[in-house]
VOBA-1610 file (N, C-alpha, C; in pm, whole numbers, padded with zeros to 5 digits, always signed):
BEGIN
Unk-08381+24536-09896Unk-08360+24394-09892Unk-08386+24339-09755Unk-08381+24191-09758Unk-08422+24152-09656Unk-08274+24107-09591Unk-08251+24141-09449Unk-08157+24116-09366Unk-08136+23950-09303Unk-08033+23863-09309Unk-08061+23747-09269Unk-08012+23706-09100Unk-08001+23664-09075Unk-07990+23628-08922Unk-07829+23658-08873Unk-07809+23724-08733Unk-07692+23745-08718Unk-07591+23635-08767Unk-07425+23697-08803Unk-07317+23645-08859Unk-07286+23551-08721Unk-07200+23438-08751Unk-07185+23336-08642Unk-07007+23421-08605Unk-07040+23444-08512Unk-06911+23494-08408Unk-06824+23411-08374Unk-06857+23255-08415Unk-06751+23129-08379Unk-06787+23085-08253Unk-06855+23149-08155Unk-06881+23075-08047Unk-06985+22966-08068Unk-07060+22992-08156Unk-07205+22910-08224Unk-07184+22794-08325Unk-07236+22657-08344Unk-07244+22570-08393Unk-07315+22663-08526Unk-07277+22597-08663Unk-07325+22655-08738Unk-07383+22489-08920Unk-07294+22366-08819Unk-07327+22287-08893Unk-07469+22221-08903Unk-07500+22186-09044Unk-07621+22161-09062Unk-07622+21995-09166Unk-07683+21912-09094Unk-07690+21766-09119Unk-07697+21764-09261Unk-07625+21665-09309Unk-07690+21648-09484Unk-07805+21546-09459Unk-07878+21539-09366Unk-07997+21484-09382Unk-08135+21587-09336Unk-08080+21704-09346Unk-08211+21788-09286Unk-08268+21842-09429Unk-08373+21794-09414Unk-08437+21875-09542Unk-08468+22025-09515Unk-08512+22104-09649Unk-08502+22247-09624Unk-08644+22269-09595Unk-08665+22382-09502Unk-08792+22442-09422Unk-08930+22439-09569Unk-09020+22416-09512Unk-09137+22430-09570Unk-09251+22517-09506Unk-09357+22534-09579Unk-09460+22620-09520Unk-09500+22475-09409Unk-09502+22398-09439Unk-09544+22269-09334Unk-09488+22265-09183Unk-09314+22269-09249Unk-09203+22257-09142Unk-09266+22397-08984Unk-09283+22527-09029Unk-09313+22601-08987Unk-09438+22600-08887Unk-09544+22549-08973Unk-09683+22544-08894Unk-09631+22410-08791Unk-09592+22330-08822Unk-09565+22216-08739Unk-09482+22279-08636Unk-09380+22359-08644Unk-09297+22420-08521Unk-09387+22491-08444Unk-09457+22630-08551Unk-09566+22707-08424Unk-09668+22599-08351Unk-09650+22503-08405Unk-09809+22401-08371Unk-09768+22353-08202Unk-09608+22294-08242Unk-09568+22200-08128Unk-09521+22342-07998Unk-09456+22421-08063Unk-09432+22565-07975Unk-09572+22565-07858Unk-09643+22633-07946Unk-09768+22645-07900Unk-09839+22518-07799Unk-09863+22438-07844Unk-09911+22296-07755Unk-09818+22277-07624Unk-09683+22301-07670Unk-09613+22247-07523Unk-09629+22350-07415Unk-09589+22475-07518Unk-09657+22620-07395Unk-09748+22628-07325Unk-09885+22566-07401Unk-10006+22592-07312Unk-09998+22456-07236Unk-09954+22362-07301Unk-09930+22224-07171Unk-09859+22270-07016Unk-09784+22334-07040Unk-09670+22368-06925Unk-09785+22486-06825Unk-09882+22574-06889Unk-09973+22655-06764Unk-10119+22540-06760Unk-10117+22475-06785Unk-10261+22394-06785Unk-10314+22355-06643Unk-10230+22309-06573Unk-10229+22265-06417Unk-10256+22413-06346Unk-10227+22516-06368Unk-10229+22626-06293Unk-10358+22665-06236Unk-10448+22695-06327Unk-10606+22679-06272Unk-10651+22613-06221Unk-10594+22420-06225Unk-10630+22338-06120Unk-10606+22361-05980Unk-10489+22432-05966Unk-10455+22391-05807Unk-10543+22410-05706Unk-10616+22484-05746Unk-10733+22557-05602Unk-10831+22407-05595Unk-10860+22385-05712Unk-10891+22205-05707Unk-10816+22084-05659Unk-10693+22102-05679Unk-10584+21988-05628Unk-10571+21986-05501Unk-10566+22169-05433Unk-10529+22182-05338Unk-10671+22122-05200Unk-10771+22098-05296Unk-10913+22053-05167Unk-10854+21902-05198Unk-10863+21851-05329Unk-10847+21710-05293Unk-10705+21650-05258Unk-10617+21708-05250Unk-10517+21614-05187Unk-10487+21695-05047Unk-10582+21782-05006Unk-10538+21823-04820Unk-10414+21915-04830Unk-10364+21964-04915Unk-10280+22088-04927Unk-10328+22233-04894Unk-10228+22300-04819Unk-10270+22453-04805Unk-10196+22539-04946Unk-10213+22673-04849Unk-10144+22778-04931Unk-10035+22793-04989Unk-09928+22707-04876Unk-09780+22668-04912Unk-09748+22592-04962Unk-09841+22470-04968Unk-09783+22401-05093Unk-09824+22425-05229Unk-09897+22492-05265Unk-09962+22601-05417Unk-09825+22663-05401Unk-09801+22730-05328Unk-09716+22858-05347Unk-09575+22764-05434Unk-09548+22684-05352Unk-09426+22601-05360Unk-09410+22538-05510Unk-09563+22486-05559Unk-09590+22434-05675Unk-09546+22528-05784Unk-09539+22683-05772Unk-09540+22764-05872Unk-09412+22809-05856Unk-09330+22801-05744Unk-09195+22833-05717Unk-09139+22708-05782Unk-09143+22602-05782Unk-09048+22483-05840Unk-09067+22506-05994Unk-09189+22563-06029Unk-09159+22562-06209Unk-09113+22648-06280Unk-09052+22752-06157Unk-09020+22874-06230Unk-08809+22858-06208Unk-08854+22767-06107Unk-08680+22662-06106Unk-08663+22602-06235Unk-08766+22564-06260Unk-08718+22435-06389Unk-08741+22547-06498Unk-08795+22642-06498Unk-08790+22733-06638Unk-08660+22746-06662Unk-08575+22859-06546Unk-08466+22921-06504Unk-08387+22809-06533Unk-08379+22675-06466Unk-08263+22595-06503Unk-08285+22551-06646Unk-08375+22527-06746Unk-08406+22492-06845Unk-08337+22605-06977Unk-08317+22744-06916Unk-08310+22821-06985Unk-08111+22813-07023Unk-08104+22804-06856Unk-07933+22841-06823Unk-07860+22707-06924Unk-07945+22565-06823Unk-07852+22472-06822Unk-07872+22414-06974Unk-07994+22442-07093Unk-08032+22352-07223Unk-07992+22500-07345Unk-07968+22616-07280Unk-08015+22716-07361Unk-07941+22713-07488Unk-07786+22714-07505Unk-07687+22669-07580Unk-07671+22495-07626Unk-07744+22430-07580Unk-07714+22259-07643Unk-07752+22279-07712Unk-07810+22348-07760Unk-07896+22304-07893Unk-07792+22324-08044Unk-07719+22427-08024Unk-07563+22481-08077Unk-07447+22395-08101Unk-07488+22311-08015Unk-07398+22182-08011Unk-07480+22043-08060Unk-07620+21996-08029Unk-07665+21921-08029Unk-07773+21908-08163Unk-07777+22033-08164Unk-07884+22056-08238Unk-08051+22058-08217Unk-08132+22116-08315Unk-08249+22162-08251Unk-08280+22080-08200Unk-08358+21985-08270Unk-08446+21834-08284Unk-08413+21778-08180Unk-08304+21724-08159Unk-08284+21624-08069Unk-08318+21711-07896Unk-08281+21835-07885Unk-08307+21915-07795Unk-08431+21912-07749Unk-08494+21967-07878Unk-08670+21967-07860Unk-08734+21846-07853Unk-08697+21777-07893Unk-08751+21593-07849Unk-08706+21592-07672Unk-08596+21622-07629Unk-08628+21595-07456Unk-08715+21672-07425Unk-08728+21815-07450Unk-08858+21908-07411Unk-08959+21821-07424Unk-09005+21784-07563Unk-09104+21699-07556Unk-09147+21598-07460Unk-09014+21512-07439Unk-09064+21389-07362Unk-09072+21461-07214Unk-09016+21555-07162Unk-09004+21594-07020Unk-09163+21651-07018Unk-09197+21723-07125Unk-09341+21766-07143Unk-09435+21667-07087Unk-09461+21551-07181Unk-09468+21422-07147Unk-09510+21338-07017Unk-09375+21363-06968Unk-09350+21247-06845Unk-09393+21378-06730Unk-09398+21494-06736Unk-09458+21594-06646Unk-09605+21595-06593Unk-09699+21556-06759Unk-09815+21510-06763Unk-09850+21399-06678Unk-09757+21266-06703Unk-09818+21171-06679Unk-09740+21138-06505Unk-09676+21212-06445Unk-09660+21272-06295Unk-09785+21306-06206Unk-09835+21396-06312Unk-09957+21450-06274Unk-10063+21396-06259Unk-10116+21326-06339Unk-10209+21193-06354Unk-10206+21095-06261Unk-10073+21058-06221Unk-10063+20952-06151Unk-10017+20980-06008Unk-10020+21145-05994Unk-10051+21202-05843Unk-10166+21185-05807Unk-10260+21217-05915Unk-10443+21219-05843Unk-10509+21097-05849Unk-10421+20952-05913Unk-10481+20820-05922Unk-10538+20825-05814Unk-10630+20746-05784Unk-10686+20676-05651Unk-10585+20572-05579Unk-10561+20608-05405Unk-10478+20512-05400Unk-10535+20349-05291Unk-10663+20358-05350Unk-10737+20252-05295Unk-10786+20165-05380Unk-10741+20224-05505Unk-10817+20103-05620Unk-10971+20126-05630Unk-11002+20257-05583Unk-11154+20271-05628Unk-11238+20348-05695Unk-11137+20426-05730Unk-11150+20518-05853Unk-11224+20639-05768Unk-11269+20618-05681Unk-11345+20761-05589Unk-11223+20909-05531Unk-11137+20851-05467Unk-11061+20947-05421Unk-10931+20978-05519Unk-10900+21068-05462Unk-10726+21068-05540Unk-10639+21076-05466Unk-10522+21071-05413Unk-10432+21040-05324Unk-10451+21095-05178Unk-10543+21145-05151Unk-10619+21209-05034Unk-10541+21241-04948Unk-10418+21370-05014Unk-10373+21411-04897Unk-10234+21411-04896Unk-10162+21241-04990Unk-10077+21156-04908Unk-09922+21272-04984Unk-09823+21252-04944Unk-09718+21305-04937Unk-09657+21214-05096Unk-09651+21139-05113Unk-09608+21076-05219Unk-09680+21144-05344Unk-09825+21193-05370Unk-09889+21250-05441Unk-09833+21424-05467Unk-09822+21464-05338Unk-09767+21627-05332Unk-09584+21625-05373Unk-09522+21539-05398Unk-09441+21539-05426Unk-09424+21496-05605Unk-09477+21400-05649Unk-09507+21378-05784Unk-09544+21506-05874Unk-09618+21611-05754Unk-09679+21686-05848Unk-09586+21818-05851Unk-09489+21834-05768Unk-09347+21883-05731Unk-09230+21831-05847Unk-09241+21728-05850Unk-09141+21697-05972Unk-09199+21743-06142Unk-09331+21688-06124Unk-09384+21715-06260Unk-09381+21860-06308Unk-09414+21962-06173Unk-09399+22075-06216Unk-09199+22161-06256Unk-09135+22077-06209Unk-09012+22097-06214Unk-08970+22064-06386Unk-09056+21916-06413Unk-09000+21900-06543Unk-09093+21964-06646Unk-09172+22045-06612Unk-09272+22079-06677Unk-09217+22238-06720Unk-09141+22314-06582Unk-09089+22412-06623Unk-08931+22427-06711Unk-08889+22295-06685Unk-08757+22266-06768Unk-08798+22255-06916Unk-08902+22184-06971Unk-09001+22209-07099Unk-08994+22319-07124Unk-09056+22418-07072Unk-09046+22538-07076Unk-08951+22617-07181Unk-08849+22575-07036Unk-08776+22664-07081Unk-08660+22593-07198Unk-08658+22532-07227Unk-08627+22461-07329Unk-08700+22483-07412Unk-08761+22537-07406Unk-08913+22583-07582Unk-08924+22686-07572Unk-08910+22777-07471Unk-08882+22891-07467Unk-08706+22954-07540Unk-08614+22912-07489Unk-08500+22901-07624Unk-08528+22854-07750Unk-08496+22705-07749Unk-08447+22674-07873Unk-08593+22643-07940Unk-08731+22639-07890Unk-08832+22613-08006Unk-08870+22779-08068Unk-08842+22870-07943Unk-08842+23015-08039Unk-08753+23022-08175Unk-08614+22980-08127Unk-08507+22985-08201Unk-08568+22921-08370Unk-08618+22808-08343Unk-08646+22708-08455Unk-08752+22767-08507Unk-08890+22849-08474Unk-08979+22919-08523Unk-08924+22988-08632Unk-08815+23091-08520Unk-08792+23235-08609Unk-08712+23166-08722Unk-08647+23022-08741Unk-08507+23000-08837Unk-08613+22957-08969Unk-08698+22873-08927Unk-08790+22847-09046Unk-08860+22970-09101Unk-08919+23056-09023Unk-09020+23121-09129Unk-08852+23229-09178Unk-08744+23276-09122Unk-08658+23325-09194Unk-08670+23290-09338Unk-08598+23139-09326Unk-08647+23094-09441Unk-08738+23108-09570Unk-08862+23116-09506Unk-08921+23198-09598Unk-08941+23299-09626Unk-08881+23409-09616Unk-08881+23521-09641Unk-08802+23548-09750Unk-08755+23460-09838Unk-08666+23464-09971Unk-08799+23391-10048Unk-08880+23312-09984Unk-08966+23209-10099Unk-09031+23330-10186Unk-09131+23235-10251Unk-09193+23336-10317Unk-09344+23412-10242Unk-09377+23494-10300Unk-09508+23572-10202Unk-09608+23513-10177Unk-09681+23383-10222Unk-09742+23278-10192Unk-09723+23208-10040Unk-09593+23212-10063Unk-09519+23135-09919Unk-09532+23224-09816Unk-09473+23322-09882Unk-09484+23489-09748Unk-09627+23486-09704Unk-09737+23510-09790Unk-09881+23536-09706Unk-09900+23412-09613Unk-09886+23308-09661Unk-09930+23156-09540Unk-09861+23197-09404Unk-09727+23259-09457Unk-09663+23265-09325Unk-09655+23346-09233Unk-09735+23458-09309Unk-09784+23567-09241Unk-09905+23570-09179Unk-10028+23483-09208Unk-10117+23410-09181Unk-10082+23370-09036Unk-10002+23260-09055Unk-09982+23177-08941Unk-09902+23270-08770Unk-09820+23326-08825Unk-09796+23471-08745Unk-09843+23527-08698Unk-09948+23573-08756Unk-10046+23702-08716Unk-10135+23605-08623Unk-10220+23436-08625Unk-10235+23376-08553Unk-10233+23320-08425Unk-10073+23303-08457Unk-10022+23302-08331Unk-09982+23404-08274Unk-09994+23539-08260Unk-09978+23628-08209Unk-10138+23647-08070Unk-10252+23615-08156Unk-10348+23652-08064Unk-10407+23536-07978
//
């Protein structure tokens, strides 16, 4: 038989909304979908920096620094969101991931604007730009790690789920698995 998810020890929230509908093969692909998208959102900047770092006049230490602050916001994302979700529940959890996802992006964007109004340069250098891109990476690793808990959590609870459906349901979801694996 199939084994279901550890017994709640009482330290764990275990209530479930009478407005949540029950998991679907949909519900699932939509979780690996958003899992997936915010993950690769959060390393996307990483290959830029050797680019960021010519156009805004940054050295070695501030790269270095860039990759040290997101591994802050992972770490605090993990400690300080890891359990709300127990209390708060998934959704609403994974909606701030989202928006911090979000507003990390658009940090970033509006570090490399031009700050002459001429669309040629991008902040060339200026300290207000290297700092934007310091925060973004902070909330970018708090995303993280906030999807790193509770959007794993929400993966593994849905396709659980299906593992009682019928074998129709099992192959899609095994499909989608084996997918996201490579």
């Amino acid at each position: 038989g199939v084994e279901g998810p550890p017994v709640n020890d009482g330290t764990t929230s275990t209530t479930v909304s009478a407005t949540t509908a029950p998991a679907t093969g949909r519900s699932l692909v939509a979780a690996a979908y958003i899992f997936a998208v915010v993950m690769m959102g959060t390393t996307m900047p990483t290959p830029l920096y050797p680019t960021m770092s010519a156009a805004f006049g940054f050295g070695s230490a501030a790269t270095t620094v860039l990759f040290a602050v997101y591994a802050v916001g992972v770490v605090a994302g993990l400690v300080i969101f890891g359990r709300l979700s127990d209390t708060l529940g998934r959704r609403p959890v994974l909606a701030l991931a989202l928006v911090l996802s979000v507003v990390s992006a658009v940090l970033f964007l509006v570090a490399g604007l031009p700050t002459d109004g001429s669309g040629v340069d991008a902040t060339g250098g200026s300290v207000a730009g290297l700092v934007l891109m310091y925060v973004g990476r902070v909330l970018s690793g708090l995303a993280a790690g906030i999807f790193t808990g509770t959007g794993t959590v929400t993966v593994m609870a849905v396709s659980y789920t299906h593992l009682t459906q019928p074998t129709t349901e099992r192959v899609k979801i095994s499909v989608v698995a084996v997918s996201l694996k490579k």
